[in-house]
OpenMM code with the backbone's topology and positions (N, CA, C; nanometers):
from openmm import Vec3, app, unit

residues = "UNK UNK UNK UNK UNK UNK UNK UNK UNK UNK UNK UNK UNK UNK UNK UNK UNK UNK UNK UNK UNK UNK UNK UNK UNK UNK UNK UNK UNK UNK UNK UNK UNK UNK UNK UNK UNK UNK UNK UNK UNK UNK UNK UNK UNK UNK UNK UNK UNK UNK UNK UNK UNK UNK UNK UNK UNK UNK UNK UNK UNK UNK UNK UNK UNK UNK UNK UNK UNK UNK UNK UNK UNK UNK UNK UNK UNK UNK UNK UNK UNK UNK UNK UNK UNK UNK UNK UNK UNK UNK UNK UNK UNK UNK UNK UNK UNK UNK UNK UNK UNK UNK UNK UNK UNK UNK UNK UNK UNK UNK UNK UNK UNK UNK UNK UNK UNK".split()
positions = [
    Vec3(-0.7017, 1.8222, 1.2808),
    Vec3(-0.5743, 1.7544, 1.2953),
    Vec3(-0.5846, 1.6163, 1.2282),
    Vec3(-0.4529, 1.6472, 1.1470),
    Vec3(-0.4955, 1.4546, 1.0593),
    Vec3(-0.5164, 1.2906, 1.1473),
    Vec3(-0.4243, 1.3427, 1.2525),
    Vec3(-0.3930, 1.2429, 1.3293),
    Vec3(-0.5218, 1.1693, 1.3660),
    Vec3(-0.6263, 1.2823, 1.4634),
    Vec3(-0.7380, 1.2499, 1.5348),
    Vec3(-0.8347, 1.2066, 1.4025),
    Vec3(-0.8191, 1.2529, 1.2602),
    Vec3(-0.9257, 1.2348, 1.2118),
    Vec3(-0.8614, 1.0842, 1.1678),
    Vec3(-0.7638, 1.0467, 1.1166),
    Vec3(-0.7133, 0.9022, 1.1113),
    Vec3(-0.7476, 0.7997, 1.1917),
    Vec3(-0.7501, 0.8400, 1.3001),
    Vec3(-0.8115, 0.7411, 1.4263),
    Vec3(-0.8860, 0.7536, 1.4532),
    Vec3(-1.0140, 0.8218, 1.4211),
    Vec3(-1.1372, 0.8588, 1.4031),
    Vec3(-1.2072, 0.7144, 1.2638),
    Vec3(-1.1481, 0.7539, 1.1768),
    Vec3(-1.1843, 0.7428, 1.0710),
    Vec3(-1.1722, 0.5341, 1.1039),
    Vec3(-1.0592, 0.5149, 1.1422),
    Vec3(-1.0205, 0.3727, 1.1768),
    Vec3(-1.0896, 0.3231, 1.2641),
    Vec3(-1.1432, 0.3835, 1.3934),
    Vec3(-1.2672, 0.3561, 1.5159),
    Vec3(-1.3615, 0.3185, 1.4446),
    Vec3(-1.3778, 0.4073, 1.3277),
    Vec3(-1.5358, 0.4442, 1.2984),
    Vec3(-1.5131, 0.2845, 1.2100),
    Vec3(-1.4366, 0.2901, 1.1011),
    Vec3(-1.3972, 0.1321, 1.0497),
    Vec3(-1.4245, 0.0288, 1.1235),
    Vec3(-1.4286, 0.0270, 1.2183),
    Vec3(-1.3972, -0.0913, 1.3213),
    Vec3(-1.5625, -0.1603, 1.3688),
    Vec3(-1.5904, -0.0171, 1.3728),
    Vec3(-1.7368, -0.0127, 1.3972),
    Vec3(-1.8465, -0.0738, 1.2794),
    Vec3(-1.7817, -0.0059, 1.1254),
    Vec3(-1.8602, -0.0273, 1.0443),
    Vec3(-1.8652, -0.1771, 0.9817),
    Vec3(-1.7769, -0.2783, 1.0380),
    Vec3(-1.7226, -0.3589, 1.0020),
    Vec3(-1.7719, -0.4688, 1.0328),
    Vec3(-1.7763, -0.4267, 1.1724),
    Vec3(-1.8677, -0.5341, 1.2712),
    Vec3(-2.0461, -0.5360, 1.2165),
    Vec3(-2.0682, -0.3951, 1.1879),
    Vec3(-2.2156, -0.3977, 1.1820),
    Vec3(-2.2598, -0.4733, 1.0232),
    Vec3(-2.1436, -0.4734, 0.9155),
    Vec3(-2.1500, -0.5511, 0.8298),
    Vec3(-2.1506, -0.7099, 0.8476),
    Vec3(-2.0630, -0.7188, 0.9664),
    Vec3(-2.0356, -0.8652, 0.9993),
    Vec3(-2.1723, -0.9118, 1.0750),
    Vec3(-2.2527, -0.8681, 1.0911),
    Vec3(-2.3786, -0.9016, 1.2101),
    Vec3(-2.5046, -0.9516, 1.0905),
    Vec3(-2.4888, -0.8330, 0.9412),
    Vec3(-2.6232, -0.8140, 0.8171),
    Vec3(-2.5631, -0.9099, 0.7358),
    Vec3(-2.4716, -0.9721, 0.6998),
    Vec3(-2.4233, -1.0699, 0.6109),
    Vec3(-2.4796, -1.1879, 0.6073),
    Vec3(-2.4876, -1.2397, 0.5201),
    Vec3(-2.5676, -1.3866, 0.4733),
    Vec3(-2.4334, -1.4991, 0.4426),
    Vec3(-2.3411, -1.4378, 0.3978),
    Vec3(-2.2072, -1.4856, 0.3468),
    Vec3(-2.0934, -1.5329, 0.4976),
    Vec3(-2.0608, -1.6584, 0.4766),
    Vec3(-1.9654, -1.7013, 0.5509),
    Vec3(-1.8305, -1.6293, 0.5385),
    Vec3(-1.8041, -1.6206, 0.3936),
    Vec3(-1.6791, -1.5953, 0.3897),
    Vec3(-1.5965, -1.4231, 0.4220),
    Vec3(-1.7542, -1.3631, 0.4305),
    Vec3(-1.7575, -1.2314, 0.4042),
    Vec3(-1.7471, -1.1991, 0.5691),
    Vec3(-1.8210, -1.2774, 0.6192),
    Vec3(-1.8567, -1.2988, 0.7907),
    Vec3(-1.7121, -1.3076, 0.8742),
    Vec3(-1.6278, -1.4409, 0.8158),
    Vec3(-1.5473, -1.3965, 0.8359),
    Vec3(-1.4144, -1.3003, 0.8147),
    Vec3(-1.4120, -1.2123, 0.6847),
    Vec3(-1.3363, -1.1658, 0.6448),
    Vec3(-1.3300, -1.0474, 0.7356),
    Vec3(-1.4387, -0.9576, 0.7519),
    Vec3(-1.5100, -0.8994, 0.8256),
    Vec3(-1.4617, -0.9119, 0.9649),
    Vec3(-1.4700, -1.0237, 1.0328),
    Vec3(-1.4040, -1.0202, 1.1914),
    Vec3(-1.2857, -1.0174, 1.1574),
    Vec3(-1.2492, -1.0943, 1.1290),
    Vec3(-1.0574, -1.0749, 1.0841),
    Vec3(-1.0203, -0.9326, 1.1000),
    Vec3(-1.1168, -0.8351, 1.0275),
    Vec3(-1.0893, -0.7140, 1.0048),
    Vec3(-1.0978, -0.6460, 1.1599),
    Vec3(-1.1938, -0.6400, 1.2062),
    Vec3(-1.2384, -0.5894, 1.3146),
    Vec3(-1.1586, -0.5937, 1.4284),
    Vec3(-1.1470, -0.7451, 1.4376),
    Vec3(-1.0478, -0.8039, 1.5572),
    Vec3(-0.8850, -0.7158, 1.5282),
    Vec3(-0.8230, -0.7328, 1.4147),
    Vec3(-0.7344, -0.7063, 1.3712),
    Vec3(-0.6669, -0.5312, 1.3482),
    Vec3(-0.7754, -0.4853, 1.3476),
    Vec3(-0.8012, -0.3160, 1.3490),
    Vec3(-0.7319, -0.2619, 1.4608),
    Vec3(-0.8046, -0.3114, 1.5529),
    Vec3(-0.7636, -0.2222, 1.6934),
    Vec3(-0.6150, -0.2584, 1.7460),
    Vec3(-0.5719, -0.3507, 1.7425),
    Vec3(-0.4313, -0.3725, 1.8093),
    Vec3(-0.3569, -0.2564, 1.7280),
    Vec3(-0.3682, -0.2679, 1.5851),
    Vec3(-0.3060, -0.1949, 1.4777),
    Vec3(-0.3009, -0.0356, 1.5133),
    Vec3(-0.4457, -0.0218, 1.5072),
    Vec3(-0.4750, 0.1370, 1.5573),
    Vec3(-0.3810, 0.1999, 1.6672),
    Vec3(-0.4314, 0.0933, 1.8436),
    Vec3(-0.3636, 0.1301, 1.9642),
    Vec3(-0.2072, 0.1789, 1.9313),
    Vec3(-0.1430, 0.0462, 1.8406),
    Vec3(-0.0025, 0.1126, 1.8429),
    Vec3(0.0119, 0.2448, 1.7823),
    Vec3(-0.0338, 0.2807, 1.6355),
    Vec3(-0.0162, 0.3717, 1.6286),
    Vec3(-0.0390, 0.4907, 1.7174),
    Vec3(-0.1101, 0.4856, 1.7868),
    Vec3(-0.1924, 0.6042, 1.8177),
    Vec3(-0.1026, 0.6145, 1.9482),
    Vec3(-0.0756, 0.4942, 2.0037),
    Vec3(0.0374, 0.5685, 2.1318),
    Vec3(0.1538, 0.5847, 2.0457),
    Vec3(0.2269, 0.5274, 1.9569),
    Vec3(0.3540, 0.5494, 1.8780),
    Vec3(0.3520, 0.7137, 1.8650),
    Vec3(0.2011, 0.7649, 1.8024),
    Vec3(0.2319, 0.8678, 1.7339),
    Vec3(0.2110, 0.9966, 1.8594),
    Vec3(0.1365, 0.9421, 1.9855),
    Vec3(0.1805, 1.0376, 2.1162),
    Vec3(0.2641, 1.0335, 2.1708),
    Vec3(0.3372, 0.9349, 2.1614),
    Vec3(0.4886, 0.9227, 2.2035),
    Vec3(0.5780, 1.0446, 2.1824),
    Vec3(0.5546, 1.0690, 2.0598),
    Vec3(0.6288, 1.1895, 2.0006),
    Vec3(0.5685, 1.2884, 1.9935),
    Vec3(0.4794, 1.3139, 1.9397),
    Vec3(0.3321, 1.4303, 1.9380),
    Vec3(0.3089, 1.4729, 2.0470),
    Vec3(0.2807, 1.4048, 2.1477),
    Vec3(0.1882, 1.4541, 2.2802),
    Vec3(0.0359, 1.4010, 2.2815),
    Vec3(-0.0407, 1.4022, 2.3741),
    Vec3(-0.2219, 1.3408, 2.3349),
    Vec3(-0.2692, 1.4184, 2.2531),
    Vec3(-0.3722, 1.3712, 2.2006),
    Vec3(-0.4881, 1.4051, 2.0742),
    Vec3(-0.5387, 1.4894, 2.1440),
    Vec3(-0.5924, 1.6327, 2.1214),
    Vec3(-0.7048, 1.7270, 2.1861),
    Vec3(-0.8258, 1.6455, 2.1521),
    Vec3(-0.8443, 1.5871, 2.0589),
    Vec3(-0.9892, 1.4611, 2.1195),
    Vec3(-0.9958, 1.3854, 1.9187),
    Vec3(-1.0498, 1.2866, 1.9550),
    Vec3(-1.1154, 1.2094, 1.8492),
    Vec3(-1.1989, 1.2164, 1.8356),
    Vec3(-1.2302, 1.1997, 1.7205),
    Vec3(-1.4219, 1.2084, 1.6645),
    Vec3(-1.4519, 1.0740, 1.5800),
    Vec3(-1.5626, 1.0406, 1.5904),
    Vec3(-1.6294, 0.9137, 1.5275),
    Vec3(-1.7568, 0.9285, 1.4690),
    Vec3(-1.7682, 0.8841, 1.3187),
    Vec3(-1.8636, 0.8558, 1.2993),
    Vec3(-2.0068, 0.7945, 1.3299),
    Vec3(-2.0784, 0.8052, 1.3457),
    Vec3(-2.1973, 0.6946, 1.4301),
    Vec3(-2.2730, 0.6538, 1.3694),
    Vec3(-2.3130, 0.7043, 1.1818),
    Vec3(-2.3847, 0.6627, 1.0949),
    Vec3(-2.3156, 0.5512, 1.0548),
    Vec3(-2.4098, 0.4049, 1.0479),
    Vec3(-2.3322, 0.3437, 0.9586),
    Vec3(-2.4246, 0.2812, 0.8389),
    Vec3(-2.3576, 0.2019, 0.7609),
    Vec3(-2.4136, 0.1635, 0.5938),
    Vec3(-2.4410, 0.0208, 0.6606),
    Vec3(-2.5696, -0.0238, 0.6503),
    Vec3(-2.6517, -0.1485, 0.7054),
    Vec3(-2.6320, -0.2369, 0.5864),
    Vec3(-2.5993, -0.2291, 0.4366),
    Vec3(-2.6097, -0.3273, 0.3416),
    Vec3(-2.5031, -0.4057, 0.3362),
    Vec3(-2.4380, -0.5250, 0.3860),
    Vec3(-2.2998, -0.5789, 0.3316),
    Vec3(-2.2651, -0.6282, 0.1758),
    Vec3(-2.3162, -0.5897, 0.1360),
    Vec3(-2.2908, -0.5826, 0.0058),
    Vec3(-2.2351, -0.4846, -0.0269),
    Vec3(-2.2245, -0.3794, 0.0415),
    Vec3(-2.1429, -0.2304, 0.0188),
    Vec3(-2.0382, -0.2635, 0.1179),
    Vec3(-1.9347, -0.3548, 0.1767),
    Vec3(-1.8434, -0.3746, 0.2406),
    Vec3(-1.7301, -0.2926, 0.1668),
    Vec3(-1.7032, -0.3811, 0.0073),
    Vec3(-1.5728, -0.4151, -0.0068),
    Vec3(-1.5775, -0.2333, -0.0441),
    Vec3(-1.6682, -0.2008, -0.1478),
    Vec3(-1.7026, -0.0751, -0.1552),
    Vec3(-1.6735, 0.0431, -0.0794),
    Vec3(-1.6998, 0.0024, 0.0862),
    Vec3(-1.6842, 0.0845, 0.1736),
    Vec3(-1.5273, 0.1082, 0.2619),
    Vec3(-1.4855, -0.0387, 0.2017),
    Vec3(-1.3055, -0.0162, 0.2408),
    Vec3(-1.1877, 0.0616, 0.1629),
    Vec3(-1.2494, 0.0349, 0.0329),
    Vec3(-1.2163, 0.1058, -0.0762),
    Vec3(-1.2343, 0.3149, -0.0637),
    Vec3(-1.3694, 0.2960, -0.0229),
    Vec3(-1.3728, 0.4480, 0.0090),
    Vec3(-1.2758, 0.4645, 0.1500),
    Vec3(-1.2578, 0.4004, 0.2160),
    Vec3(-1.1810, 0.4416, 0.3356),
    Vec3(-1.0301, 0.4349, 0.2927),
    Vec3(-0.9765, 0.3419, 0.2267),
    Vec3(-0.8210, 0.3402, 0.1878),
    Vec3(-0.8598, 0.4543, 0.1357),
    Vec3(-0.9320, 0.5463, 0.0703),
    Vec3(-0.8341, 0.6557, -0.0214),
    Vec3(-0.8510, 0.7737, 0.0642),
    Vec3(-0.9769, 0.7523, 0.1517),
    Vec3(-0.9552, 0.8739, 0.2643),
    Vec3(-0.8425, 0.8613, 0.3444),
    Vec3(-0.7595, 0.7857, 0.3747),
    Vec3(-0.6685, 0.7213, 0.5149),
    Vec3(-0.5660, 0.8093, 0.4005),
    Vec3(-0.5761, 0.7944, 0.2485),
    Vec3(-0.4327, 0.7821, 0.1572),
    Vec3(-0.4262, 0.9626, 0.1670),
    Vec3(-0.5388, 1.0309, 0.1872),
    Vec3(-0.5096, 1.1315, 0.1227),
    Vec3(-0.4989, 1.2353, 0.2374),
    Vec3(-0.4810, 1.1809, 0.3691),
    Vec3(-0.4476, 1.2230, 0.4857),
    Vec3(-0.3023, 1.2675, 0.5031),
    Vec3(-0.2624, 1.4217, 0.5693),
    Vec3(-0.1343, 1.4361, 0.5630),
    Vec3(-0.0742, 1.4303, 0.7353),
    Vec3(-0.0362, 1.2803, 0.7217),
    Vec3(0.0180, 1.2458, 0.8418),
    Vec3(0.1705, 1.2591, 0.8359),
    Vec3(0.1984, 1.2387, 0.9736),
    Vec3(0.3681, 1.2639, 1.0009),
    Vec3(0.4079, 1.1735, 0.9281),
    Vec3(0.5352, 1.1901, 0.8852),
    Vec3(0.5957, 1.1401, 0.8034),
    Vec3(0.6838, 1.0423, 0.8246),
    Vec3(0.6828, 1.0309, 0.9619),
    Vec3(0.8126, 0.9243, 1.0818),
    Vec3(0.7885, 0.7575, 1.0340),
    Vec3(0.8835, 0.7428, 0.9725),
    Vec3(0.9018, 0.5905, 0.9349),
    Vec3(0.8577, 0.5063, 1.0103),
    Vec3(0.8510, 0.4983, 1.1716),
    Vec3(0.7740, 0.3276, 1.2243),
    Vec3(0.6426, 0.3956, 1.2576),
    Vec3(0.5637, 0.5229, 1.2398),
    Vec3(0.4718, 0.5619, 1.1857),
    Vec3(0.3840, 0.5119, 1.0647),
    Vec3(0.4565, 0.5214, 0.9998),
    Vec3(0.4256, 0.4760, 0.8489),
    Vec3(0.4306, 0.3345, 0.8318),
    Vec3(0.5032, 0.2757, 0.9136),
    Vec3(0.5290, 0.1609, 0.9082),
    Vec3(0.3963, 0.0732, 0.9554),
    Vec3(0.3567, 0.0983, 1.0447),
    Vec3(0.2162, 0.0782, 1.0807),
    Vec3(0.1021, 0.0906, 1.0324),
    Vec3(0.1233, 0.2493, 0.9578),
    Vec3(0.0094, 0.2636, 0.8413),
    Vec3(0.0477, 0.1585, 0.6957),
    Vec3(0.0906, 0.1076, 0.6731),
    Vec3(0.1378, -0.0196, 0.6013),
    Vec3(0.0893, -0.1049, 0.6282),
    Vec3(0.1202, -0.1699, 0.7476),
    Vec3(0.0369, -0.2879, 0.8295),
    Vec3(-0.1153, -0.2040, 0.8250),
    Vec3(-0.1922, -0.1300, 0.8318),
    Vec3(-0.3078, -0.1162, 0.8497),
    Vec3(-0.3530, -0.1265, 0.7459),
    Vec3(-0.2927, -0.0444, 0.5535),
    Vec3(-0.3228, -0.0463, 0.4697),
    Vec3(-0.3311, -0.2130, 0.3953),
    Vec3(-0.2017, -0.3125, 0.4430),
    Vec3(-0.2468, -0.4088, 0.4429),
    Vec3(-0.3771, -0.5274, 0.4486),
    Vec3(-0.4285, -0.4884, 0.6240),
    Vec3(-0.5495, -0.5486, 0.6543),
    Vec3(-0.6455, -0.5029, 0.5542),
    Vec3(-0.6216, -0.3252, 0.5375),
    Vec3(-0.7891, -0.3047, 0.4784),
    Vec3(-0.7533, -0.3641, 0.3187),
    Vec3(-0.6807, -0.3988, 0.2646),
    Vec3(-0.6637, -0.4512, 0.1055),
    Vec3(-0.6277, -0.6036, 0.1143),
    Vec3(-0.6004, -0.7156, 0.2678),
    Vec3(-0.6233, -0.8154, 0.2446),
    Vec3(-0.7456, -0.8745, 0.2787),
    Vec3(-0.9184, -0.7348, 0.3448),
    Vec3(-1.0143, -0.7355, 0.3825),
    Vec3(-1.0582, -0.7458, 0.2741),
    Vec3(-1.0176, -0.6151, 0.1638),
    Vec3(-1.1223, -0.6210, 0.0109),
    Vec3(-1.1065, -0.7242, -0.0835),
    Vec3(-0.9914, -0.8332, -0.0984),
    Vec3(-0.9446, -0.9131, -0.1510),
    Vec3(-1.0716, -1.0365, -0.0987),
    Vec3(-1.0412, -1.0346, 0.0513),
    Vec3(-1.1574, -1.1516, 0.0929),
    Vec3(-1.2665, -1.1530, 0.0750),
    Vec3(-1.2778, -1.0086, 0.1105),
    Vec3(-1.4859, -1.0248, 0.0478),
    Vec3(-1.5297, -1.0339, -0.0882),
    Vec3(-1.3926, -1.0738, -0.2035),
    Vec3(-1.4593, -1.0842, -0.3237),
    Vec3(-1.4734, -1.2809, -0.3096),
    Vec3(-1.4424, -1.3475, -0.2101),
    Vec3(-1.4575, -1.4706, -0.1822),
    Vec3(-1.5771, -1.5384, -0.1483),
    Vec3(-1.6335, -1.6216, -0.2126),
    Vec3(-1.7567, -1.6714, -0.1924),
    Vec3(-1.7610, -1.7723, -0.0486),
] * unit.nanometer
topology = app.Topology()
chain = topology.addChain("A")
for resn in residues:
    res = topology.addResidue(resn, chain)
    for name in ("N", "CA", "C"):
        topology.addAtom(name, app.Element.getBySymbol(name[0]), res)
C-alpha cells in the first residue's frame, strides 16, 4: 500500500536525518538537518491522520532501520528519497497533496541548505 510505504519511507527520513545530524562536523549542515527532523513529523502526523480520515487506519507501517553513517551522503540521500516519495501512487485528494507539497518543500529547502557551508 503506497500510503504505509510513504510514511514508512518519511519515519525512516526522520530517522536518517537525525543520525546524520549526530556524524556531522558542519554547523550549517547540523543545523539544516534538525530543521529537517524537527519539521518532518508535524508534516507527516497531518498527513497521515488527513489521509485516515478518509481511508480508514494503515494495516501497519514499515521502517527502515539501516541507516547511511556518512553525512556527506545527506544531500545525496534526500535526493534519493524525493524521487522515491515522487514515484509513489498516492491518492490524489487535493489537501492530501497539499501536504505532500509542504513535505516536498522541507526535503528541497533541506538539500538547498546542506550545500551551505
Amino acid at each position: 500500500m503506497a500510503a504505509s510505504r510513504y510514511i514508512g519511507a518519511l519515519l525512516n527520513s526522520r530517522e536518517q536525518a537525525h543520525v546524520f545530524h549526530f556524524r556531522t562536523n558542519s554547523f550549517a549542515q547540523h543545523k539544516a538537518l534538525q530543521a529537517y527532523y524537527e519539521g518532518i513529523v508535524p508534516l507527516l502526523d497531518t498527513w497521515a491522520e488527513a489521509y485516515m480520515g478518509k481511508y480508514g487506519r494503515l494495516p501497519r507501517v514499515t521502517s527502515n532501520k539501516r541507516f547511511t553513517q556518512d553525512p556527506k551522503k545527506a544531500r545525496a540521500y534526500f535526493k534519493t528519497l524525493l524521487a522515491r516519495v515522487r514515484l509513489m501512487k498516492l491518492p490524489k485528494d487535493t489537501y492530501l497533496r497539499s501536504i505532500q507539497d509542504e513535505i516536498t518543500t522541507l526535503i528541497r529547502q533541506t538539500m538547498y541548505q546542506l550545500t551551505l557551508r
